[in-house]
ROGU-366401 format. One line per field, with one value per residue (C-alpha): x, y, z. Coordinates in Angstrom, 1 decimal. Example, Ala and Ser with C-alpha at 12.3 -4.5 7.8 and 13.67 -1.06 7.14 Angstrom:
2
x = 12.3, 13.7
y = -4.5, -1.1
z = 7.8, 7.1
This chain:
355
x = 18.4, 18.0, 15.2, 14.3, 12.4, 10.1, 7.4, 3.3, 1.0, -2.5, -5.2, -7.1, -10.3, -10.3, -8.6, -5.2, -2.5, -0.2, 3.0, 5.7, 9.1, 12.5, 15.8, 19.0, 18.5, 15.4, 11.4, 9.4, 6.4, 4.7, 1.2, 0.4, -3.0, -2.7, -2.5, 1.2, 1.9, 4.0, 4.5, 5.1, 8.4, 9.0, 8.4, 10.9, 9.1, 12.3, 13.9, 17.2, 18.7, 17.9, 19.3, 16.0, 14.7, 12.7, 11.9, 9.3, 7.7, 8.6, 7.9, 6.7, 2.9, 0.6, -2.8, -4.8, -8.2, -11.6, -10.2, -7.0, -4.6, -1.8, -0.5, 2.8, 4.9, 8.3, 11.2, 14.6, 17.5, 17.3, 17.0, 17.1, 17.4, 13.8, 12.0, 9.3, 8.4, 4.8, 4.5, 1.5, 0.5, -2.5, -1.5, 1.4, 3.8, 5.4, 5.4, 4.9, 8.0, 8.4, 7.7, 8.3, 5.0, 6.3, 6.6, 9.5, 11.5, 14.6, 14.1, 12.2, 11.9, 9.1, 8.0, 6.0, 3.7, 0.8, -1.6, -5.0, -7.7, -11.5, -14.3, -14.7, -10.9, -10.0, -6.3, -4.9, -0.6, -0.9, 2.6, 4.8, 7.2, 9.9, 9.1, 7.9, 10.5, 11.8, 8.9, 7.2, 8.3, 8.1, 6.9, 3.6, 1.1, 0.5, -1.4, -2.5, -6.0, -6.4, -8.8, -6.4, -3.7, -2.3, -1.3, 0.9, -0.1, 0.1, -1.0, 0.7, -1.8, -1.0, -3.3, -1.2, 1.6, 3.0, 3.1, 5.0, 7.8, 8.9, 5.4, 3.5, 0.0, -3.5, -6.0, -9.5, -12.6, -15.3, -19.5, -19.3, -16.0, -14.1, -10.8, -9.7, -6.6, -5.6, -2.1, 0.8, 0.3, 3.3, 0.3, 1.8, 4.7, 6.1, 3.5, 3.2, -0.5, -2.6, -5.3, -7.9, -9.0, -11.1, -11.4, -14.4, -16.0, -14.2, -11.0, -11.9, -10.4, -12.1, -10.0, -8.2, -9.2, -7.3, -8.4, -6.0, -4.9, -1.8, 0.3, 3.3, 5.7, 8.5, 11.5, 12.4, 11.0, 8.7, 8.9, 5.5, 2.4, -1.1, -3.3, -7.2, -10.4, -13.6, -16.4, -19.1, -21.6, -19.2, -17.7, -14.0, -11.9, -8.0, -5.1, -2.5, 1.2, 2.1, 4.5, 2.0, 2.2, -2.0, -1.1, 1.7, 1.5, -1.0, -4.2, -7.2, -10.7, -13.8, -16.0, -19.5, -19.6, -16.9, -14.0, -15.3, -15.2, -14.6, -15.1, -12.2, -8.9, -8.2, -5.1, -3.5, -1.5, 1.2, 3.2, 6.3, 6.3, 6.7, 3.8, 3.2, 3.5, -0.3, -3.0, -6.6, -9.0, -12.5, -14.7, -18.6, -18.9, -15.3, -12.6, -9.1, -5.8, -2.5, 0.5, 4.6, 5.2, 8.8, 9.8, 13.3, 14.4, 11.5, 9.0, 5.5, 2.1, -0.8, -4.1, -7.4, -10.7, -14.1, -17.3, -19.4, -17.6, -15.1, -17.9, -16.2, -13.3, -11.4, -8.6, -5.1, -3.2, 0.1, -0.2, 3.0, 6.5, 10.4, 13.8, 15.1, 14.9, 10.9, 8.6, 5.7, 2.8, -0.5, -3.8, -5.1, -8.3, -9.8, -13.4, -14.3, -11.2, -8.5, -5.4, -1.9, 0.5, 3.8, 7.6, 10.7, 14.5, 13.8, 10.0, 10.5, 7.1, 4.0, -0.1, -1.6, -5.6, -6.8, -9.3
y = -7.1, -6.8, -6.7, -9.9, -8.9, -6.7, -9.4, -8.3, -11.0, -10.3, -13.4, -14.0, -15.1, -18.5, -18.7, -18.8, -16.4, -14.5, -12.8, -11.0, -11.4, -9.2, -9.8, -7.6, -8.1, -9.7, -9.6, -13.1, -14.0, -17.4, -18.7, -21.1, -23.2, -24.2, -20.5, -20.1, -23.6, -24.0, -21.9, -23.1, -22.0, -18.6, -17.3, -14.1, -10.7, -9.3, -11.3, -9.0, -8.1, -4.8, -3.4, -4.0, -2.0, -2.3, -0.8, -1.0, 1.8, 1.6, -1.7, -4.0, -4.2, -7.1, -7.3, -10.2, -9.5, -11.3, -12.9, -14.3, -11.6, -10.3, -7.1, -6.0, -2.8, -2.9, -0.3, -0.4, 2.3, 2.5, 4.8, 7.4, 5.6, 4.4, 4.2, 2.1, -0.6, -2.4, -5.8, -8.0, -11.8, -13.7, -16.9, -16.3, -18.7, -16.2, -11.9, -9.1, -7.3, -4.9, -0.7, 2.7, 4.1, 7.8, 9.5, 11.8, 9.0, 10.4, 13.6, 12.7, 9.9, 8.1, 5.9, 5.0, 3.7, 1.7, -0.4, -0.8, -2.5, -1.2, -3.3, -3.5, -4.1, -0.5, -0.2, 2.6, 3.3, 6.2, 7.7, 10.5, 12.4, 14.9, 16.5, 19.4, 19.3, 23.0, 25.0, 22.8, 20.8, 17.6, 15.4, 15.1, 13.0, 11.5, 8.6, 7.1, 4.8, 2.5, -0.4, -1.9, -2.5, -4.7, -1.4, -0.5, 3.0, 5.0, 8.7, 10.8, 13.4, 14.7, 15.3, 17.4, 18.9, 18.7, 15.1, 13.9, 12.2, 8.9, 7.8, 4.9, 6.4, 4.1, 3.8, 1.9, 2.4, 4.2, 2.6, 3.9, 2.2, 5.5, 5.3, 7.0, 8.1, 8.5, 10.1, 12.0, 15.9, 18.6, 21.2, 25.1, 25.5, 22.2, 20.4, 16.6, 15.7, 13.3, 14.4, 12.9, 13.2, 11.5, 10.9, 12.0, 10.5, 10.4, 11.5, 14.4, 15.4, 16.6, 19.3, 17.5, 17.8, 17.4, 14.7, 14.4, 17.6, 16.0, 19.5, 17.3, 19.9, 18.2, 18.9, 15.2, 11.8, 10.3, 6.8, 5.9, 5.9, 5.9, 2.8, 3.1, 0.4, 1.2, -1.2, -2.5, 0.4, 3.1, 3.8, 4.8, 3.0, 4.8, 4.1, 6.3, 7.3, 10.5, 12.3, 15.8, 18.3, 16.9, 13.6, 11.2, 6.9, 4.8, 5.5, 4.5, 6.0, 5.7, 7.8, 7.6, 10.4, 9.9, 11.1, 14.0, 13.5, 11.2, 9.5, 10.4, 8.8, 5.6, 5.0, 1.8, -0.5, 0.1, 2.8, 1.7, -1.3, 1.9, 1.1, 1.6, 0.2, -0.2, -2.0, -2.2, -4.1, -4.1, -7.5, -7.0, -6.1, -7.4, -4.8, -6.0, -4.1, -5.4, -3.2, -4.0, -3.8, -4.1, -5.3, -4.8, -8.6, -9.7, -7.9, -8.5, -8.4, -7.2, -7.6, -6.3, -6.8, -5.7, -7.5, -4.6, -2.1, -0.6, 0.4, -2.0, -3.6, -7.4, -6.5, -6.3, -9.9, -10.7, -13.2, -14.0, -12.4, -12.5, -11.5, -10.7, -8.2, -7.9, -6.4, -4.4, -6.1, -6.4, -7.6, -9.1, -11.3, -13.8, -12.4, -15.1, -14.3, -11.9, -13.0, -11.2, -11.0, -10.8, -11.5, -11.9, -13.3, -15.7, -17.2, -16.3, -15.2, -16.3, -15.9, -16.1, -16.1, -13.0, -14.8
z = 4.8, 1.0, -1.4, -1.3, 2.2, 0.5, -0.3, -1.9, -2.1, -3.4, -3.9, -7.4, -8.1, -7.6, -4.3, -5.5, -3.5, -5.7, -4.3, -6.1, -4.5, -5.7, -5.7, -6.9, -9.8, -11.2, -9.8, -9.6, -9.3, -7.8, -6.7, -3.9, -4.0, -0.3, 2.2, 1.2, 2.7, -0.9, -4.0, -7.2, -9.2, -9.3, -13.2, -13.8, -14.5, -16.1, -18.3, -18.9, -15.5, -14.0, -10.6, -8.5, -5.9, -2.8, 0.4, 3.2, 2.3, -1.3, -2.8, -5.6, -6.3, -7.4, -8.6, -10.6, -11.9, -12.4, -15.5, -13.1, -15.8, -13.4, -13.0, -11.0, -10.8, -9.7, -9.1, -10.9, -11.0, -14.6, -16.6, -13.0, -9.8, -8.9, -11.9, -11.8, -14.5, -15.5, -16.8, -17.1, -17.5, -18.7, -16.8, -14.5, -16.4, -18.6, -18.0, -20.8, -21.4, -18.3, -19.7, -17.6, -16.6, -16.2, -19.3, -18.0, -16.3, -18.2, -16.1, -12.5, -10.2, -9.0, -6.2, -3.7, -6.4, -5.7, -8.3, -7.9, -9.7, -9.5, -9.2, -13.2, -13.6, -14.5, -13.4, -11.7, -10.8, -8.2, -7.4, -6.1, -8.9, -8.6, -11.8, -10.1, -6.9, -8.2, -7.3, -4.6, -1.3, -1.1, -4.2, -6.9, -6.9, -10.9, -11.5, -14.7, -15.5, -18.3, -19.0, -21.5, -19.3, -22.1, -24.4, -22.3, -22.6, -19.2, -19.7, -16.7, -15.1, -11.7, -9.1, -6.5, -5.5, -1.7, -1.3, 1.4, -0.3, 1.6, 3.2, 1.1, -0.4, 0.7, -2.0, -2.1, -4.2, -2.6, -3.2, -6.7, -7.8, -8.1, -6.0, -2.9, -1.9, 1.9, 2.4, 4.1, 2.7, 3.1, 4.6, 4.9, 7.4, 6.8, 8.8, 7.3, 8.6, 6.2, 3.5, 0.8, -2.6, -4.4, -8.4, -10.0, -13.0, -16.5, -14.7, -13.1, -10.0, -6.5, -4.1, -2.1, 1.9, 5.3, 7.6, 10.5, 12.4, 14.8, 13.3, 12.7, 11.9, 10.1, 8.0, 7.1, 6.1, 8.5, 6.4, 7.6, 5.4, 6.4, 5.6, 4.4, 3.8, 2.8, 3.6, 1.6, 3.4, 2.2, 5.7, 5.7, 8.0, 8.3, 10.4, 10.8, 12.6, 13.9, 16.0, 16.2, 18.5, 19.4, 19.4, 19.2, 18.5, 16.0, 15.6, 14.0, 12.9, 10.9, 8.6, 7.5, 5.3, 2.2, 5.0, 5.4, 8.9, 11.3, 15.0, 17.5, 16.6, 18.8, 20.0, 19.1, 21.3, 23.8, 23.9, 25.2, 22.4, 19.7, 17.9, 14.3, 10.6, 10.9, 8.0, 8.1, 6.4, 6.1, 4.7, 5.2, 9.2, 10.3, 10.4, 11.3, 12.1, 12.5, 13.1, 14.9, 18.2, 19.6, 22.9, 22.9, 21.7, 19.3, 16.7, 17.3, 14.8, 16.9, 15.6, 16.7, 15.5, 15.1, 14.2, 14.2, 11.2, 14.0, 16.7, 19.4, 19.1, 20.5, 22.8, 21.0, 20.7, 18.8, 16.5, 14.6, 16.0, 14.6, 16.2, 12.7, 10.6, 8.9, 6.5, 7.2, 7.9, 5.7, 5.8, 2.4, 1.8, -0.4, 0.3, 3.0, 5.4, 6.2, 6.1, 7.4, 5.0, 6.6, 5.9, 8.1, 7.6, 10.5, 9.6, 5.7, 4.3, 6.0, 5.4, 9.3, 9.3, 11.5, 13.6
């Protein structure tokens, strides 16, 4: 399977879903007025050809803010193999020309970016960067922060080093609109467990903590990032893969004090299916999760849900399935319903309500 798998769809303010799709060699983006029953035409990002590039864990990012402007990150092996490029749009029909975000993208790669908008529109690129690989394992966390996205000015400042470098990061904005971000950490002795950290006001940064203690000792890629949803009551809900020496599978669990700490990890589906690949999403008291399930012919999206912000929870059911190759799945939402976003050779892309 190429790129072109490698679909993000996000929903604007008025309803409207917004996905940016790759190919080799050029990055589109369309919007569909009926729950991605149809798309309009696909409206070119980069203009001049690039060689594009997309993965699972490593893939284009879309964003549209309360004034419908779009936002979208993409990777390209130019000028290093995987650097990453910005481009914006007031409307959708025509794309700012794309810029590098890292300012030392002659020098080190970057990826596993991930945009994010707060709730005033602020826009934040978290990413891992090898600028520091000499004298620490695994990659560094930078991110940059503007609210003039449309300068196309992206000041690098990093926030760790020890990054696990082939796991996608989670972020969300905590109660007071300052992001959180839930990844894979490189703890001492090689053991790739996930952490916090939180960003303070005016750009300061908090100590990053540990939250799960599975003592995955590992001296490789795990290529399976963590996924994270903070609710509108400030409870942090996580869902997470391991192969620990505590515990082994998917699982999922909450936090009522900034993820400090939290309930007992649940473990998610059934084992034998291999689960994992796992989103969650929180909207006022429902909490979804959806994560792949394979039964030796056929890929299945499970979903579970909770009514009551993750205290009980529906029993697990599969509700969309391929026997080709697929994306990861992911839960978006228009703030009424959540949707799973979801994309597969055999289906192509589809938006199935989580009911």
């Amino acid at each position: 399977s190429g790129v072109e798998l490698f679909v993000s769809a996000t929903f604007g303010p008025d309803g409207r879903l917004w996905r940016i799709v790759p190919t080799k060699q050029h990055v589109y983006v369309d919007h569909s007025t009926d729950l991605g029953a149809t798309f309009s035409n696909r409206v070119p990002v980069n203009t001049e050809p690039q060689q594009i590039r997309a993965f699972a864990e490593d893939r284009p990012s879309i964003a549209v803010d309360q004034r419908g402007q779009i936002y979208v990150i993409y990777f390209a092996d130019s000028p290093l193999p995987l650097s990453t490029y910005f481009s914006y749009s007031v409307d959708g029909e025509k794309f700012s020309q794309p810029v590098l975000v890292s300012d030392q993208a002659q020098e080190a790669r970057q990826y596993q970016d991930v945009l994010a908008l707060d709730p005033s529109g602020r826009l934040y690129i978290f990413w891992n960067d090898e600028r520091d690989k000499d004298h620490a394992p695994g990659a560094s966390l930078f991110y940059t922060s503007t609210d003039r996205p449309e300068a196309l000015r992206f000041p690098n400042r990093k926030l760790k080093e020890s990054m696990c470098e082939c796991c996608r990061l989670a972020v969300d904005f905590a109660r007071d609109g300052l992001p959180v971000l839930f990844a894979r950490f490189i703890f001492p002795g090689g053991i790739r467990d996930h952490g916090m950290l939180k960003l303070g006001p005016a750009g300061s940064i908090d100590a990053p903590w540990r939250v799960t203690y599975d003592e995955w000792q590992l001296e490789a890629c795990p290529e399976h990032g963590p996924a994270l949803s903070i609710d509108d009551g400030g409870r942090h809900h996580i869902i997470w893969f391991t192969q620990g020496r505590q515990r082994q599978g998917l699982f999922y669990a909450y936090s009522d004090d900034q993820g400090k700490h939290f309930s007992e990890p649940v473990a998610l589906g059934d084992k034998t299916g291999l689960p994992g690949h796992g989103d969650v999403l929180a909207l006022g008291a429902q909490v979804a999760l959806v994560w792949k399930e394979f039964d030796g012919e056929n890929t299945h999206i499970m979903a579970m849900q909770s009514q009551d912000k993750g205290t009980h929870w529906s029993s697990p059911s599969a509700i969309a399935s391929s026997g080709s190759a697929s994306d990861h799945p992911f839960l978006i939402t228009d703030g009424k319903s959540i949707f799973l976003s979801w994309n597969s050779q055999d289906h192509g892309y589809r938006l199935i309500p989580v009911k």
